[in-house]
Each structure stands twice: as structure tokens, then as C-alpha cells.
N, C-alpha and C positions, 0 to 999 in steps of 0.2 A: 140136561141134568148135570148138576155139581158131582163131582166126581167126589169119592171120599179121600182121599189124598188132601184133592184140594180145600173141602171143608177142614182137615189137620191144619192146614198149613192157615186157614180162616183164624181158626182158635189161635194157633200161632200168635198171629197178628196181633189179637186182640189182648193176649196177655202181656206182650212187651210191650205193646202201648200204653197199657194201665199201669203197667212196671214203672215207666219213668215221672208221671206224672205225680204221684202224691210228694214226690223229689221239689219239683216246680212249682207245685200251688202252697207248698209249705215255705219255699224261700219266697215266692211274692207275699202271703199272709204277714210272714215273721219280719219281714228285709233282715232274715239273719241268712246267712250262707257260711258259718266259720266252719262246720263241720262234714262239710263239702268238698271232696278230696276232686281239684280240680283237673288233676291228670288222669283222673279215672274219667270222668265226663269227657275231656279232650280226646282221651282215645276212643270213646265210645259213641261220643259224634262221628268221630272217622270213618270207623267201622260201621255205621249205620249209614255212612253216604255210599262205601267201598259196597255194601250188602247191596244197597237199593240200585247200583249201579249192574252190577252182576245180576242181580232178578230180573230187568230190564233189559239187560242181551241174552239172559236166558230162557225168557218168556214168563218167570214166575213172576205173574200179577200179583198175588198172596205177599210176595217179600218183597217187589216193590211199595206196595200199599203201604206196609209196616214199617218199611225204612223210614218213607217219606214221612210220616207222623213220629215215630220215634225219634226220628233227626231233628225234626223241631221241637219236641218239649227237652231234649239235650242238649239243643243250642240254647234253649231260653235257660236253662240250669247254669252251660257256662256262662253265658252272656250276663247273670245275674250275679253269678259270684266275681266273675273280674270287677262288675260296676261299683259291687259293694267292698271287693277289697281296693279298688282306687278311691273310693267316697272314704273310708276309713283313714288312709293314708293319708290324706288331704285335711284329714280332723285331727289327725295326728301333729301333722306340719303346724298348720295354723295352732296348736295347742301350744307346742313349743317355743314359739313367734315371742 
């Protein structure tokens, strides 16, 4: 039987993964990302690899689970905002041409 701690830490899981996702399906919909504070995402990738790492030598399944998903719809938030602030820059250039 689940322990009730660890169902906490279940719910956990599942709200910081839904946390970062309407972030990520909103810059894929729009390709806008300008109001995307990119150091916020940077560090909050980190800290979601640094969590998942720690959960992992300390036995919490619960906060590995949630890193591991969390770390990737925050990489795909940075990953989408550098692409589209280099695609900009590059329209920028060729504009100036």
C-alpha cells in the first residue's frame, strides 16, 4: 500500500508538471516566445535536473518522476525560445541586407 506521504508527493508531481506545460503548448501554437523570460526557464531546467538528481540518490520516486517530465517540457520552452529568438535575428539581418 501507498503510503500517504507518498501519494503528497504523487499530487506533487502532477501539479508541477501541468505547471509548465500550458508555457510549451502556447509557444508551439503561437511560434511567439517574446514574453518568455529566458533565465527564468534556464534556471528552472537546472533545478529540475539538480531535483531529479537528488530524488534519485535519495530514493524519492515521486520527485524523480516529476523532475524527469518537468525537465523536458522546460527544456522544450528554452529550446523554443532561443530558436525563435535566432529565427528573428536572422529576419532581422536579411531585412537590413
Amino acid at each position: 500500500m501507498i503510503e500517504q506521504i507518498e501519494i503528497l508527493g504523487l499530487f506533487a508531481t502532477l501539479l508541477s508538471t501541468i505547471a509548465t506545460m500550458p508555457q510549451a503548448i502556447k509557444i508551439i501554437r503561437s511560434g511567439n516566445a517574446d514574453d518568455v523570460s529566458l533565465e527564468t526557464y534556464i534556471i528552472l531546467t537546472i533545478s529540475y535536473f539538480v531535483w531529479g538528481y537528488y530524488g534519485y540518490h535519495t530514493g524519492a520516486e515521486s520527485l524523480v518522476f516529476a523532475s524527469m517530465i518537468t525537465s523536458v517540457t522546460s527544456t522544450i520552452i528554452v529550446y523554443m525560445k532561443l530558436k525563435l529568438m535566432f529565427y528573428k535575428n536572422s529576419i532581422r539581418k536579411y531585412e537590413l541586407q
